[in-house]
C-alpha positions as CSV (number, residue, x, y, z in Angstrom):
1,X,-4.9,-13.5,-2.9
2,X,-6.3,-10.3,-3.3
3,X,-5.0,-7.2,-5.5
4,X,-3.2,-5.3,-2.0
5,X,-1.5,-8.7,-1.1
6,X,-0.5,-9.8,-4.7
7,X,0.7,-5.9,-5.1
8,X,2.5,-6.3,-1.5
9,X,4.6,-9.4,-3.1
10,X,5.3,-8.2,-6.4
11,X,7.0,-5.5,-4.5
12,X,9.1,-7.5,-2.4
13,X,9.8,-9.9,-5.5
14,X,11.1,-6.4,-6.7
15,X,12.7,-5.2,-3.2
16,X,14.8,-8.7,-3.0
17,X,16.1,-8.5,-6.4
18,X,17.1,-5.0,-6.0
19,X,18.9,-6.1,-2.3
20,X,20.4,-9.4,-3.7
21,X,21.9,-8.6,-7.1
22,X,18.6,-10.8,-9.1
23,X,16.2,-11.1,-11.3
24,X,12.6,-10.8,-10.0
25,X,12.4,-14.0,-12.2
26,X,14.8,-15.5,-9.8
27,X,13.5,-14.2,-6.8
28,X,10.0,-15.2,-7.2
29,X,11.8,-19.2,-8.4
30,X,13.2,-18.7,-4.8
31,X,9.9,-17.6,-3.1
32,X,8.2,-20.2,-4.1
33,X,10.8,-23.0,-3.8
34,X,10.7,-22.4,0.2
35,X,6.9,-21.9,0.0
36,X,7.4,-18.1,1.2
37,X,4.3,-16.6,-1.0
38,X,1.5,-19.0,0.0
39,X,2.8,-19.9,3.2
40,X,4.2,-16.4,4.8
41,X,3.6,-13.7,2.9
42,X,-0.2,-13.9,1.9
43,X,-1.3,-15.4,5.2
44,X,0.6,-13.0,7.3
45,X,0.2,-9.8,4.9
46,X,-1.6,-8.0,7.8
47,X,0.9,-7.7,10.3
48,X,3.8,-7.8,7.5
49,X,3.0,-4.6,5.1
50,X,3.4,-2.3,8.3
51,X,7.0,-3.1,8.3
52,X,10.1,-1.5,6.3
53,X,11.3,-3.3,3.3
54,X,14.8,-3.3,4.7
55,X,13.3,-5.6,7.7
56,X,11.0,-7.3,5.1
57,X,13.8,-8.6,2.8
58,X,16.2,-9.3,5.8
59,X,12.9,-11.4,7.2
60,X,12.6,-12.9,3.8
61,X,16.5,-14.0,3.6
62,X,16.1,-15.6,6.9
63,X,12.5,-17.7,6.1
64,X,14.7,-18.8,3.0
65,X,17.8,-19.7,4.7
66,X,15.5,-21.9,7.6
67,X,14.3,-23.9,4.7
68,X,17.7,-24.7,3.0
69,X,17.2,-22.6,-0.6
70,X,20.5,-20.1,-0.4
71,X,20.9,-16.5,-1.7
C-alpha cells in the first residue's frame, strides 16, 4: 500500500462513518471483516479514486452486503 492508496481508504473509513452513523473504528472492523481493503480497495484504487464518495460508499455498502457483514 502506498501513502495515496492508504490516504484514499482512511478517507472512505471516514466517508462511511460519516454516511452510516459509525465510528471509523467500526467501519474499518467492517472493512476488513468482508476483505474490502486488501481485496477491493487497494487493488482497484486506480479506477476507484476518480469516482464521488457518494458512489464510493454506496459501492462500499453493496461489496459489504454481497459478503454477508450488515450495516
Amino acid at each position: 500500500m502506498n501513502k495515496d492508496s492508504m490516504e484514499f481508504v482512511v478517507y472512505l473509513i471516514h466517508a462511511c462513518a460519516d454516511r452510516w452513523h459509525m465510528t471509523p473504528k467500526q467501519v474499518y472492523r467492517k472493512l476488513e471483516e468482508a476483505g474490502c481493503i486488501k481485496g477491493y480497495l487497494i487493488p482497484h484504487y486506480d479506477i476507484l479514486h476518480t469516482q464521488g464518495s457518494g458512489y464510493l460508499v454506496d459501492d462500499i455498502q453493496k461489496y459489504l452486503a454481497v459478503r454477508g457483514v450488515s450495516i
